[in-house]
mmCIF file of the N, C-alpha and C atoms, coordinates in Angstrom:
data_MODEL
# 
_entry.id   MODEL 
# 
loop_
_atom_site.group_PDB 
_atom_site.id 
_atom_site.type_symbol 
_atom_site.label_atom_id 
_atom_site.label_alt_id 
_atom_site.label_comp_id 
_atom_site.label_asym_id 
_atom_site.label_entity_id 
_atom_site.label_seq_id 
_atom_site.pdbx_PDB_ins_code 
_atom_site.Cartn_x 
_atom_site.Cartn_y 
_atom_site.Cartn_z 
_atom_site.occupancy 
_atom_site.B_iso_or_equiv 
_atom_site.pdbx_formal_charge 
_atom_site.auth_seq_id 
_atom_site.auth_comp_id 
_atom_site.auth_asym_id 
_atom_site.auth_atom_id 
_atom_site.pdbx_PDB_model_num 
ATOM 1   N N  . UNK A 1 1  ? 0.817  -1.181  0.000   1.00 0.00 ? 1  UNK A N  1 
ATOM 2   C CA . UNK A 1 1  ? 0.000  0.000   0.000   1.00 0.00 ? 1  UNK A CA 1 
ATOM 3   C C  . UNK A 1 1  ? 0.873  1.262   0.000   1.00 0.00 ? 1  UNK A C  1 
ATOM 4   N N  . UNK A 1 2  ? 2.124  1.135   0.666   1.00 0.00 ? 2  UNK A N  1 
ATOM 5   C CA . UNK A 1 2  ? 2.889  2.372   0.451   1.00 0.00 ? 2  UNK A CA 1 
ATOM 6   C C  . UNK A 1 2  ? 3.654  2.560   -0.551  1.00 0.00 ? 2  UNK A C  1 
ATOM 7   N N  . UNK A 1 3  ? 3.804  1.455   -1.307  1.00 0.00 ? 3  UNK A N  1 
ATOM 8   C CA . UNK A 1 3  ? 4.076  1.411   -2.497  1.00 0.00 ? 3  UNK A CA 1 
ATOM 9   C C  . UNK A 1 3  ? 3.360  2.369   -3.377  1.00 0.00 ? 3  UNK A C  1 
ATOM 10  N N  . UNK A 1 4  ? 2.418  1.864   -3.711  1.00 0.00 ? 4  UNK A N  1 
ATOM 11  C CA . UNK A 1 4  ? 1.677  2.775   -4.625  1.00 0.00 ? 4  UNK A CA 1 
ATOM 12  C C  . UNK A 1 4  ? 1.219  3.817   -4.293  1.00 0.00 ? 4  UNK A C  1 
ATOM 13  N N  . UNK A 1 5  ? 1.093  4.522   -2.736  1.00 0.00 ? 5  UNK A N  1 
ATOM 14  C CA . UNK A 1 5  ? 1.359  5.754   -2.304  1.00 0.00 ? 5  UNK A CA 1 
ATOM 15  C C  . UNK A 1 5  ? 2.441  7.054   -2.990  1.00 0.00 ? 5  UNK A C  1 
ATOM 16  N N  . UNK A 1 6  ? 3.670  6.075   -2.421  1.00 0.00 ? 6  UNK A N  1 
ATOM 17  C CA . UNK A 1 6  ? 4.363  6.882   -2.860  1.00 0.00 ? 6  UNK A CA 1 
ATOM 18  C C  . UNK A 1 6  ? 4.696  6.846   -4.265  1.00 0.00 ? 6  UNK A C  1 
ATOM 19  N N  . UNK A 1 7  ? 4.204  5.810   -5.160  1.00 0.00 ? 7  UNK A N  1 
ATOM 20  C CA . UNK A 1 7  ? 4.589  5.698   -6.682  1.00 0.00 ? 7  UNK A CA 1 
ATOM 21  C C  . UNK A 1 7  ? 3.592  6.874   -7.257  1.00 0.00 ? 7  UNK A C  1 
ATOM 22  N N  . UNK A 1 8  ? 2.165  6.976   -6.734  1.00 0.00 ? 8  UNK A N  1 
ATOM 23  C CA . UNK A 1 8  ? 1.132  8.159   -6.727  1.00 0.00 ? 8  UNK A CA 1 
ATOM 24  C C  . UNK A 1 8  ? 1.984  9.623   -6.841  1.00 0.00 ? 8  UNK A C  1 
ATOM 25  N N  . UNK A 1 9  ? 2.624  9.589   -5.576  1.00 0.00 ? 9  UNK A N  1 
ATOM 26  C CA . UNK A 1 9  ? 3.246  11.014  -5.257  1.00 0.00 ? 9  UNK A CA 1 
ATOM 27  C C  . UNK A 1 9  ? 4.392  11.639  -5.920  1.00 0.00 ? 9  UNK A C  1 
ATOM 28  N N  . UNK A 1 10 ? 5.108  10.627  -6.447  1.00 0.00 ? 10 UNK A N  1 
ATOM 29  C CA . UNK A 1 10 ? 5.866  10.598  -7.285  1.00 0.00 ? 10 UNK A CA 1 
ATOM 30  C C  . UNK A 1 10 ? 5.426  10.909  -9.064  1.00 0.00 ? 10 UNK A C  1 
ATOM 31  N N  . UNK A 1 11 ? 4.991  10.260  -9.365  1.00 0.00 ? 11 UNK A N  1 
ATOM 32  C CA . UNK A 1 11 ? 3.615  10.711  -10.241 1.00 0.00 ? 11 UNK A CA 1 
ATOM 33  C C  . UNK A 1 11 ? 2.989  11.911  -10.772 1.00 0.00 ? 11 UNK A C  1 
ATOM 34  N N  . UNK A 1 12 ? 2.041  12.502  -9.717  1.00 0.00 ? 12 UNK A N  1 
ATOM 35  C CA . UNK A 1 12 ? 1.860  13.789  -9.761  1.00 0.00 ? 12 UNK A CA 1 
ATOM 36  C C  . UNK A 1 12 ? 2.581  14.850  -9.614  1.00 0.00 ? 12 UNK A C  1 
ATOM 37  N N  . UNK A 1 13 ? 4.116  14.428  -9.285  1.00 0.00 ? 13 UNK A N  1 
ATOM 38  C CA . UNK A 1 13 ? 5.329  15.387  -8.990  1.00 0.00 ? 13 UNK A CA 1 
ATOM 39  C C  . UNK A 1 13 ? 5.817  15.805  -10.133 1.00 0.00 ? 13 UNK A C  1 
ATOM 40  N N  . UNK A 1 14 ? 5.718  14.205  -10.802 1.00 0.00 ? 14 UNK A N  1 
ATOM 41  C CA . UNK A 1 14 ? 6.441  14.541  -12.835 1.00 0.00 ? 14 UNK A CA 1 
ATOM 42  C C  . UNK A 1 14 ? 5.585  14.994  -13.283 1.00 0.00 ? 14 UNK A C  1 
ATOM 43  N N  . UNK A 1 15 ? 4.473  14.734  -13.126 1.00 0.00 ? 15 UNK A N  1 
ATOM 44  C CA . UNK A 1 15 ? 3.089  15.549  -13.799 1.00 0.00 ? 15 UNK A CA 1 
ATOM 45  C C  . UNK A 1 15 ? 2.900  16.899  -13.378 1.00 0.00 ? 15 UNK A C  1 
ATOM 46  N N  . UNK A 1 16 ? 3.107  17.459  -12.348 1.00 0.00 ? 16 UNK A N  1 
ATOM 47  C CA . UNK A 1 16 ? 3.065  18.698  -12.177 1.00 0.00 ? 16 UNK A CA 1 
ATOM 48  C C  . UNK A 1 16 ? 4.198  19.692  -12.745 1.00 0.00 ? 16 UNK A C  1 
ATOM 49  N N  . UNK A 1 17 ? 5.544  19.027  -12.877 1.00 0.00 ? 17 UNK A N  1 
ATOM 50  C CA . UNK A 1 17 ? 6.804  19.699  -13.200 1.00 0.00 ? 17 UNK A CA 1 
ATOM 51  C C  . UNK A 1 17 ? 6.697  19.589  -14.543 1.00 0.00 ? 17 UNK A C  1 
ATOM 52  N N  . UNK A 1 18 ? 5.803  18.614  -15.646 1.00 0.00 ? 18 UNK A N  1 
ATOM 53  C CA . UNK A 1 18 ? 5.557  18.623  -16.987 1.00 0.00 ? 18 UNK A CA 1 
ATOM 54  C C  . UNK A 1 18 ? 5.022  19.573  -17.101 1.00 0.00 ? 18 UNK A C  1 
ATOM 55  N N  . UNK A 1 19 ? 3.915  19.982  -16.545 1.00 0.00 ? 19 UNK A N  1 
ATOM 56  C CA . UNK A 1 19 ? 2.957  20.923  -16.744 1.00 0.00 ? 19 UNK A CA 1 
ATOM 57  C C  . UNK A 1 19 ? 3.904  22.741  -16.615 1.00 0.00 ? 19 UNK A C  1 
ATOM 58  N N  . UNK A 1 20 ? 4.240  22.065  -15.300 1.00 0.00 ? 20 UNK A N  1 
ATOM 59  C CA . UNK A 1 20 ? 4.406  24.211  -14.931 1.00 0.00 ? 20 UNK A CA 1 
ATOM 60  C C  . UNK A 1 20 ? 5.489  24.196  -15.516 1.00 0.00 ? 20 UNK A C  1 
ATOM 61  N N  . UNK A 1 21 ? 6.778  23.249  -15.947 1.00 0.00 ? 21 UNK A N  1 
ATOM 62  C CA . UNK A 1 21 ? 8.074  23.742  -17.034 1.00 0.00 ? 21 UNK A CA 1 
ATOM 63  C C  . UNK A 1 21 ? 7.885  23.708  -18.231 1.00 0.00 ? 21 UNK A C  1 
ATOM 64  N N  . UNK A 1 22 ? 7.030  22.725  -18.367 1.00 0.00 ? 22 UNK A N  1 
ATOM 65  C CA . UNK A 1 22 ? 7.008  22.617  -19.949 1.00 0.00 ? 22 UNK A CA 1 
ATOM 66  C C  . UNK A 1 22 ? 7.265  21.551  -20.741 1.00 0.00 ? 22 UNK A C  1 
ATOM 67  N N  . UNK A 1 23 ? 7.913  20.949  -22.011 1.00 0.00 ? 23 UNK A N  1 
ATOM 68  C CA . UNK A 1 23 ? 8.011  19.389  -21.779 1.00 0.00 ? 23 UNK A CA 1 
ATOM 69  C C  . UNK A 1 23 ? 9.765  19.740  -22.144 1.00 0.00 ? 23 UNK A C  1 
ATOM 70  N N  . UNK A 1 24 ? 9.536  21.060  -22.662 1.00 0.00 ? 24 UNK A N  1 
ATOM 71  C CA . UNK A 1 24 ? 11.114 21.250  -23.812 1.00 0.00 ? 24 UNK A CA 1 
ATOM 72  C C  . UNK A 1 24 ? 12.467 21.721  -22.547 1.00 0.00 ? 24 UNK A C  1 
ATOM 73  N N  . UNK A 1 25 ? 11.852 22.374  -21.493 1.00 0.00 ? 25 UNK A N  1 
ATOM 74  C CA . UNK A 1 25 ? 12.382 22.595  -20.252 1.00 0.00 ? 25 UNK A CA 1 
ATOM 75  C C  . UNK A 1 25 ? 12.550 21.413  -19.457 1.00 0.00 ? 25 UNK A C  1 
ATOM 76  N N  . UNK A 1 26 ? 11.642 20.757  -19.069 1.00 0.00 ? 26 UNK A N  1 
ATOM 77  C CA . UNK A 1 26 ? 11.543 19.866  -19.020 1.00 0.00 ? 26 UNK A CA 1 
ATOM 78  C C  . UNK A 1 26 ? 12.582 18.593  -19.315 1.00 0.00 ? 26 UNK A C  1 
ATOM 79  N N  . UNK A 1 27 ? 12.436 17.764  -20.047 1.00 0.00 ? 27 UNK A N  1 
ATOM 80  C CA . UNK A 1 27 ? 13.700 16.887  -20.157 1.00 0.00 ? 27 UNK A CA 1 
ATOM 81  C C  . UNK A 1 27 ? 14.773 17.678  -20.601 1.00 0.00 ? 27 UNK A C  1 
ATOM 82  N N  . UNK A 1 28 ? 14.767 18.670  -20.499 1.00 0.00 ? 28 UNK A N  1 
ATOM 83  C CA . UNK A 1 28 ? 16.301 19.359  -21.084 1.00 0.00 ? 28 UNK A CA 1 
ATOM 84  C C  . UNK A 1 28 ? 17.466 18.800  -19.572 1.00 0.00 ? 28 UNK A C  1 
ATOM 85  N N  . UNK A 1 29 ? 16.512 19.116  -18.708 1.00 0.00 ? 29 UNK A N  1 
ATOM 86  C CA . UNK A 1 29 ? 17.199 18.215  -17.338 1.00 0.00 ? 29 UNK A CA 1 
ATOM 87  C C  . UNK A 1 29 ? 17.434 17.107  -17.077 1.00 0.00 ? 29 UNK A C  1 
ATOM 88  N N  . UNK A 1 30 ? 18.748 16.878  -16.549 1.00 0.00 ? 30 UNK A N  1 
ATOM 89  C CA . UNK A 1 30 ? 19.437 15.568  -16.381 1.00 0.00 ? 30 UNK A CA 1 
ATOM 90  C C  . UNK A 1 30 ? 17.852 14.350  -15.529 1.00 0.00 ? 30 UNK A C  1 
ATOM 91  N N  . UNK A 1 31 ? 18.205 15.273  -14.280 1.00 0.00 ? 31 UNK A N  1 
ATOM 92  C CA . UNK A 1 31 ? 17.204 14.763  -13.317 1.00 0.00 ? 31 UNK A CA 1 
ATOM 93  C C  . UNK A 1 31 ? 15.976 14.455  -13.769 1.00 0.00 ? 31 UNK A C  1 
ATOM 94  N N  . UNK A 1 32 ? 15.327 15.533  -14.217 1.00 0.00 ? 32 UNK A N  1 
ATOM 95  C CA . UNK A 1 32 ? 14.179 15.382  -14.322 1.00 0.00 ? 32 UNK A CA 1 
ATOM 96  C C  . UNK A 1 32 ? 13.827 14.541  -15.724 1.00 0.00 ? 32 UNK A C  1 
ATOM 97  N N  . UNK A 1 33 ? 15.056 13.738  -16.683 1.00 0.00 ? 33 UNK A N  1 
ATOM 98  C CA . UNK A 1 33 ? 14.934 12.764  -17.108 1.00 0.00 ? 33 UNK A CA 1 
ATOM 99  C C  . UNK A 1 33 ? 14.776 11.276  -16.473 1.00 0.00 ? 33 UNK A C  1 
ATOM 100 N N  . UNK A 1 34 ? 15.903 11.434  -15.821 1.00 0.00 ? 34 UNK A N  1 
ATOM 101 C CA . UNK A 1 34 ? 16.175 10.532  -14.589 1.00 0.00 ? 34 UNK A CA 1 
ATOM 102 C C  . UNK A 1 34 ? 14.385 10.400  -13.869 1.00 0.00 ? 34 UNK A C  1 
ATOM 103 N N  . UNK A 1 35 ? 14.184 11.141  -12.916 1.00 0.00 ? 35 UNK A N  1 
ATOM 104 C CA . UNK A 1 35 ? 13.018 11.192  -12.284 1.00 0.00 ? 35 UNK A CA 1 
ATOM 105 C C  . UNK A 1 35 ? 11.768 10.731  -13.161 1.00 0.00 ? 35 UNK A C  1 
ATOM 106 N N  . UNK A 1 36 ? 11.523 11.275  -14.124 1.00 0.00 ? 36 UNK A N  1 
ATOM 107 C CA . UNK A 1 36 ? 10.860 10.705  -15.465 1.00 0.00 ? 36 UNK A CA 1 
ATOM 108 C C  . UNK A 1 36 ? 10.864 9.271   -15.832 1.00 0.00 ? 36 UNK A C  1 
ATOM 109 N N  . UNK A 1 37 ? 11.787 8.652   -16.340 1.00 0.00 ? 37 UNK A N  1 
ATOM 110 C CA . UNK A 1 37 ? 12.002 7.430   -15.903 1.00 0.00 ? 37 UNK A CA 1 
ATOM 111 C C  . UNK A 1 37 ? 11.639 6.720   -14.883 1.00 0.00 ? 37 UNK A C  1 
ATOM 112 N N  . UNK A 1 38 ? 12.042 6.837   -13.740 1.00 0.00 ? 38 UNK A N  1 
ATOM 113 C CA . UNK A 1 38 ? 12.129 5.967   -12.502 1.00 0.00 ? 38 UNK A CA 1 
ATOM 114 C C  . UNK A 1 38 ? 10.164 6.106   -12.110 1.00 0.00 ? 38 UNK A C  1 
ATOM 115 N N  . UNK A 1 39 ? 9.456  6.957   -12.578 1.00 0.00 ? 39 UNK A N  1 
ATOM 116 C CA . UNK A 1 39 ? 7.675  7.033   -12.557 1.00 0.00 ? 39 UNK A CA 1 
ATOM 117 C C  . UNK A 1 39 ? 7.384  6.066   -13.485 1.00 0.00 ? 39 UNK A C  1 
ATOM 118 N N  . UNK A 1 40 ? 8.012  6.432   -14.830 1.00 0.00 ? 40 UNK A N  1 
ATOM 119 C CA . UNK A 1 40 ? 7.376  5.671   -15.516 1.00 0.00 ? 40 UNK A CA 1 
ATOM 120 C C  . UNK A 1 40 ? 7.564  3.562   -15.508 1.00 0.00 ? 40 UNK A C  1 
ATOM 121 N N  . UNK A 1 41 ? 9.069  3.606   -15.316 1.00 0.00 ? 41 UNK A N  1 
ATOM 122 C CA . UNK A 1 41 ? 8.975  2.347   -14.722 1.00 0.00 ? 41 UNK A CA 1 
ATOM 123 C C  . UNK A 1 41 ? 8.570  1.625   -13.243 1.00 0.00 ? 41 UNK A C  1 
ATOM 124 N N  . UNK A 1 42 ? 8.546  2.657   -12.548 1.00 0.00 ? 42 UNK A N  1 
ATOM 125 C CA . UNK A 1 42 ? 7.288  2.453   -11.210 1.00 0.00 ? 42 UNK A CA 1 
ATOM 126 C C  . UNK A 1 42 ? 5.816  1.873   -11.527 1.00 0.00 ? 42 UNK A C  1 
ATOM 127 N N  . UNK A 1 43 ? 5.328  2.886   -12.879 1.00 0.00 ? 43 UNK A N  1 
ATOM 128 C CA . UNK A 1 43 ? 4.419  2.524   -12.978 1.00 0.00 ? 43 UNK A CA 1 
ATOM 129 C C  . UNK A 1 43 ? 3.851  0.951   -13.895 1.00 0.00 ? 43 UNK A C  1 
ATOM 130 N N  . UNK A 1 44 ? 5.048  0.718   -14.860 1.00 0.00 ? 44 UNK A N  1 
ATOM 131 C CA . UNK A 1 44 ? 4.726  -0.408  -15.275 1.00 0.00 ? 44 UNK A CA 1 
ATOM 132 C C  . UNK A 1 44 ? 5.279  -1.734  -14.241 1.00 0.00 ? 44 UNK A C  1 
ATOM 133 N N  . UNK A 1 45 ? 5.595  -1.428  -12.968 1.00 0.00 ? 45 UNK A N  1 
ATOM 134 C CA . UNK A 1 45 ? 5.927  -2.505  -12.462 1.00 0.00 ? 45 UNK A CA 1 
ATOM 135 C C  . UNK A 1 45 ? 4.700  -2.570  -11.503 1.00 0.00 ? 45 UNK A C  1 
ATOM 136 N N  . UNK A 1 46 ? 3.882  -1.718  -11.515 1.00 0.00 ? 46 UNK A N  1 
ATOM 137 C CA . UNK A 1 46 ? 2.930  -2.219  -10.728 1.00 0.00 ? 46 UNK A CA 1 
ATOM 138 C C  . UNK A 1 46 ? 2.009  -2.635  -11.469 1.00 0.00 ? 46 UNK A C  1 
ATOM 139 N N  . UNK A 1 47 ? 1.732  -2.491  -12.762 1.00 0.00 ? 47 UNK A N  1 
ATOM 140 C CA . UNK A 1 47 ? 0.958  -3.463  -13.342 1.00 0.00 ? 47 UNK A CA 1 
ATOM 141 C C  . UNK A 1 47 ? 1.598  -5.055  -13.817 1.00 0.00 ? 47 UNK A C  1 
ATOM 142 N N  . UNK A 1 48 ? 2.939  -4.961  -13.880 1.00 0.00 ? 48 UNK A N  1 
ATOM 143 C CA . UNK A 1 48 ? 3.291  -6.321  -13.973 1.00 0.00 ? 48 UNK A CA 1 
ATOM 144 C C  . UNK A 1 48 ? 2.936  -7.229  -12.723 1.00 0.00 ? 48 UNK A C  1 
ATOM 145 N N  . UNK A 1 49 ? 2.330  -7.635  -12.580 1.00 0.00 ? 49 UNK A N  1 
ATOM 146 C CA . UNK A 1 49 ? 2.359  -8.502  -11.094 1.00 0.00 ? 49 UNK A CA 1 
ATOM 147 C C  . UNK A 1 49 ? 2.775  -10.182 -11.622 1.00 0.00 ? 49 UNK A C  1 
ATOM 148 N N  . UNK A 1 50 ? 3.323  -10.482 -12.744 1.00 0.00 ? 50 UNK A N  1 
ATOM 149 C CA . UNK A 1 50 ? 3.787  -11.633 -12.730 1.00 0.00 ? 50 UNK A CA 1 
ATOM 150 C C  . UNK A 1 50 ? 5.244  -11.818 -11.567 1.00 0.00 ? 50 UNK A C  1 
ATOM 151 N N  . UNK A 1 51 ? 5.624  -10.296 -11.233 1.00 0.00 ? 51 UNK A N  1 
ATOM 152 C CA . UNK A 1 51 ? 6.884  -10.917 -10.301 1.00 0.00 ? 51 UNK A CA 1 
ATOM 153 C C  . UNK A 1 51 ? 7.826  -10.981 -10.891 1.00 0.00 ? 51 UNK A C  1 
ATOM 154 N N  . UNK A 1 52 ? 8.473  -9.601  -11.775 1.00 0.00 ? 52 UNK A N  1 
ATOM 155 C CA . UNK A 1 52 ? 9.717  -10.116 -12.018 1.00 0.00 ? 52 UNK A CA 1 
ATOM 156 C C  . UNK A 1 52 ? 10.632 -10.061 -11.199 1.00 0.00 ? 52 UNK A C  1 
ATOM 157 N N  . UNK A 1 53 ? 11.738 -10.038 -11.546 1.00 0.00 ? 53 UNK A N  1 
ATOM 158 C CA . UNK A 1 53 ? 13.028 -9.581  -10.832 1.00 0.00 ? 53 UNK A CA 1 
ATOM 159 C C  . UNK A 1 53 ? 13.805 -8.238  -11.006 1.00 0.00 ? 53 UNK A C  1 
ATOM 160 N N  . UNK A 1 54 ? 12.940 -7.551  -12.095 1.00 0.00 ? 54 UNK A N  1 
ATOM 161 C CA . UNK A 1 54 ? 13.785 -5.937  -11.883 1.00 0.00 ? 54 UNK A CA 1 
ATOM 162 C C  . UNK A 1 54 ? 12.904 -5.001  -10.807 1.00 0.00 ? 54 UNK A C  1 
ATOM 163 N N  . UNK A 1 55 ? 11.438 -5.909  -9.955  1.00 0.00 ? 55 UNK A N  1 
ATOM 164 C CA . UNK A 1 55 ? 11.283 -4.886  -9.301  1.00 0.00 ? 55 UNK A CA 1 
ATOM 165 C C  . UNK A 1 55 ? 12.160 -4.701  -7.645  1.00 0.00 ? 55 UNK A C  1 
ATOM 166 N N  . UNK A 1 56 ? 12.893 -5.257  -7.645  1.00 0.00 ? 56 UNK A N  1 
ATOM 167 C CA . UNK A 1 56 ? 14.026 -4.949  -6.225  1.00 0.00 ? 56 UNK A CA 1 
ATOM 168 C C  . UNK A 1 56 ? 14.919 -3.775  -7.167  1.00 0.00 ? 56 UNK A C  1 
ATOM 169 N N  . UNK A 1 57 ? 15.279 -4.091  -8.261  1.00 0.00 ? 57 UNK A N  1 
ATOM 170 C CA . UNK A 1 57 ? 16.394 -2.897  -8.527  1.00 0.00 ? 57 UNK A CA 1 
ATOM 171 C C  . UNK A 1 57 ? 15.611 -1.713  -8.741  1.00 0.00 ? 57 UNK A C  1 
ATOM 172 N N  . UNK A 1 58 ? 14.102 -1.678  -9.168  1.00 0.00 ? 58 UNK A N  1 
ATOM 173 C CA . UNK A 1 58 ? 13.464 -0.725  -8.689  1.00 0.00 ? 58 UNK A CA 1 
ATOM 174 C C  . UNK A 1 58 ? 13.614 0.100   -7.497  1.00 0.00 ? 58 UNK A C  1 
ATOM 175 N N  . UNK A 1 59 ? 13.009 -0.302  -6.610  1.00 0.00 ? 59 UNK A N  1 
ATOM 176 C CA . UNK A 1 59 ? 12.845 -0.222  -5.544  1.00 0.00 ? 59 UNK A CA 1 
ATOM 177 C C  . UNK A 1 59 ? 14.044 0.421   -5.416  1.00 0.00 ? 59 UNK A C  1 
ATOM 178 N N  . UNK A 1 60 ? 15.270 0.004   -5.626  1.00 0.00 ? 60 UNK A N  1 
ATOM 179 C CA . UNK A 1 60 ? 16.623 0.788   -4.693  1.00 0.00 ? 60 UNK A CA 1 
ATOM 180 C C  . UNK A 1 60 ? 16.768 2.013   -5.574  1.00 0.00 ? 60 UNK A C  1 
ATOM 181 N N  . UNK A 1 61 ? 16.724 1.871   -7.014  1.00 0.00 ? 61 UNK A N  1 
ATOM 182 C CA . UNK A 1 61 ? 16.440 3.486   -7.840  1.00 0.00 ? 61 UNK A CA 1 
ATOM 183 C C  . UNK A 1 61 ? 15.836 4.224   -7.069  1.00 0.00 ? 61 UNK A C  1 
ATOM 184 N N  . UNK A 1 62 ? 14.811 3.794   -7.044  1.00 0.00 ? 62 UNK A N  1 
ATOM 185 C CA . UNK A 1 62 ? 13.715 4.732   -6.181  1.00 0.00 ? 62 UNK A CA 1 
ATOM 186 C C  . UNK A 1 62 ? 13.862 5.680   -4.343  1.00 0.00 ? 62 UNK A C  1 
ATOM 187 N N  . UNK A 1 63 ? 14.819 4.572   -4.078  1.00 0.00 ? 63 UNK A N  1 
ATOM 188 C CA . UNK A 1 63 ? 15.630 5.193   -2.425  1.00 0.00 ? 63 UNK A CA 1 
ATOM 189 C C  . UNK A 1 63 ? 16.631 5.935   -3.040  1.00 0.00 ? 63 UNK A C  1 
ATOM 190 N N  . UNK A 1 64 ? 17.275 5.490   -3.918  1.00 0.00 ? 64 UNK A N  1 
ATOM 191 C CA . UNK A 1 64 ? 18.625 6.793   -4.495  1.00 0.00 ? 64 UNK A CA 1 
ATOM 192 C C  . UNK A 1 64 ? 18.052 8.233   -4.830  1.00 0.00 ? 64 UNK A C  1 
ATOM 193 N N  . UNK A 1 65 ? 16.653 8.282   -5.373  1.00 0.00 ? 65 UNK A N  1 
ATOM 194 C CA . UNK A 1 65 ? 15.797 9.524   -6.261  1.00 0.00 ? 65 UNK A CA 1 
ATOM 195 C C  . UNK A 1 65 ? 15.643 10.163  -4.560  1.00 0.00 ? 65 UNK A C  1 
ATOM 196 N N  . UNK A 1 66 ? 15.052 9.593   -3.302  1.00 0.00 ? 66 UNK A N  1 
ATOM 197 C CA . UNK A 1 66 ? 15.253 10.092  -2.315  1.00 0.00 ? 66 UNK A CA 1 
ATOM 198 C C  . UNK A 1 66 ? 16.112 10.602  -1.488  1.00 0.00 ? 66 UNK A C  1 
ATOM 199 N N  . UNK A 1 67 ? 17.031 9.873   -1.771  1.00 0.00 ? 67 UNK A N  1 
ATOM 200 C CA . UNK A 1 67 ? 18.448 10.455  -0.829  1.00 0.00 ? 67 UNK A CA 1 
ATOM 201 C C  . UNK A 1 67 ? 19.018 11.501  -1.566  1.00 0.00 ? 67 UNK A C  1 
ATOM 202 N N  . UNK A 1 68 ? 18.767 11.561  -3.263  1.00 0.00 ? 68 UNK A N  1 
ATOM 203 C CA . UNK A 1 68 ? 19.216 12.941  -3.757  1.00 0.00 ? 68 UNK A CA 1 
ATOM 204 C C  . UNK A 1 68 ? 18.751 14.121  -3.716  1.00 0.00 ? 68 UNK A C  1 
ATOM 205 N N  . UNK A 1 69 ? 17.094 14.184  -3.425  1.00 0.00 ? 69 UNK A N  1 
ATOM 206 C CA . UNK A 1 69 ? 16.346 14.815  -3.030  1.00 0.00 ? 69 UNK A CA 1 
ATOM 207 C C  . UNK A 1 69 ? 16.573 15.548  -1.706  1.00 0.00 ? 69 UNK A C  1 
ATOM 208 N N  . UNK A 1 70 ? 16.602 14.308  -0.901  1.00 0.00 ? 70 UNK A N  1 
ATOM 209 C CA . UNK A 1 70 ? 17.215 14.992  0.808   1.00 0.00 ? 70 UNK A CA 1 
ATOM 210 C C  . UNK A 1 70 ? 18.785 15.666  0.606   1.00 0.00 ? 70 UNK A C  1 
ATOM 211 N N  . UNK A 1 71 ? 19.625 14.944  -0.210  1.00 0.00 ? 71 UNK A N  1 
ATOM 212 C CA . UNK A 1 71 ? 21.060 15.742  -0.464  1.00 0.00 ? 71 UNK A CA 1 
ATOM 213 C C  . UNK A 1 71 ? 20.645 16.980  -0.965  1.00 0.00 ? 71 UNK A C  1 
ATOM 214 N N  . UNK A 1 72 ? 19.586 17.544  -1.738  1.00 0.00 ? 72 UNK A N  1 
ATOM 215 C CA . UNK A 1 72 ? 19.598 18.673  -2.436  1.00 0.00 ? 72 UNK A CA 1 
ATOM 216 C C  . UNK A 1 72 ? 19.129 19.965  -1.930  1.00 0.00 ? 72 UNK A C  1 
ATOM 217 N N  . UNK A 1 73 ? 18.485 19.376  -0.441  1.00 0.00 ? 73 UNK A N  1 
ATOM 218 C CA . UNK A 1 73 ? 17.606 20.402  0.340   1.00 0.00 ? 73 UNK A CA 1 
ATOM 219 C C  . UNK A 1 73 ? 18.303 20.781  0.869   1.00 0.00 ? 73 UNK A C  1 
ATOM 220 N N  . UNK A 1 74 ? 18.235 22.138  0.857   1.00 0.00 ? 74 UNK A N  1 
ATOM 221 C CA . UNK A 1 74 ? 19.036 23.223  1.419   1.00 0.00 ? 74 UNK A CA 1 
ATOM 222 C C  . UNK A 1 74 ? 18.589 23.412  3.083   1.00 0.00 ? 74 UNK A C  1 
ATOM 223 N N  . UNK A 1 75 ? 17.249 23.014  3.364   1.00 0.00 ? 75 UNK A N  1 
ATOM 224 C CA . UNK A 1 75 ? 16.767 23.211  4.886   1.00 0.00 ? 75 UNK A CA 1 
ATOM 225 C C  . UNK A 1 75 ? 17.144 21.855  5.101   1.00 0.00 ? 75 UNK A C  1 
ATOM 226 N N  . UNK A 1 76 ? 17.401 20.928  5.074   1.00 0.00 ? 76 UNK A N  1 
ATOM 227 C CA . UNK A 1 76 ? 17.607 19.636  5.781   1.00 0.00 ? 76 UNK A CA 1 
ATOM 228 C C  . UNK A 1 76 ? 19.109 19.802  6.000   1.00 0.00 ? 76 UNK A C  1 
# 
C-alpha cells in the first residue's frame, strides 16, 4: 500500500513539473529525465504482477531519487 502511495506522489510530482516547465524545459534536465524514468517504470511494475526480478532494482532506484532529493535540500 505504500508502495503505490508513494509511486502516486511521485507521479503527480512529474506531472506537475511537466505541466508548470514545460516538456522542452523539461527533459532538457538531467534529473528530471532521470526522475521521469524511474515514474514511468514504477508505474509499469505495478501493473506487472507476474513478479519479475527488476522490481528490487526498482525499488533501490527509487531510495537513491530520495536520498538525492534529501542531499539537495538546502533546509535539511
Amino acid at each position: 500500500m505504500c508502495n503505490t502511495a508513494f509511486v502516486g506522489v511521485f507521479a503527480l510530482e512529474a506531472l506537475l513539473k511537466l505541466i508548470g516547465l514545460g516538456p522542452t524545459y523539461y527533459f532538457y534536465l538531467d534529473w528530471n529525465k532521470f526522475d521521469f524514468l524511474v515514474v514511468v517504470m514504477s508505474l509499469v511494475s505495478m501493473v506487472d504482477t507476474g513478479g519479475g526480478y527488476g522490481l528490487t532494482a526498482l525499488r533501490i532506484i527509487r531510495v537513491a531519487r530520495l536520498l538525492r532529493m534529501i542531499k539537495s535540500s538546502k533546509e535539511l
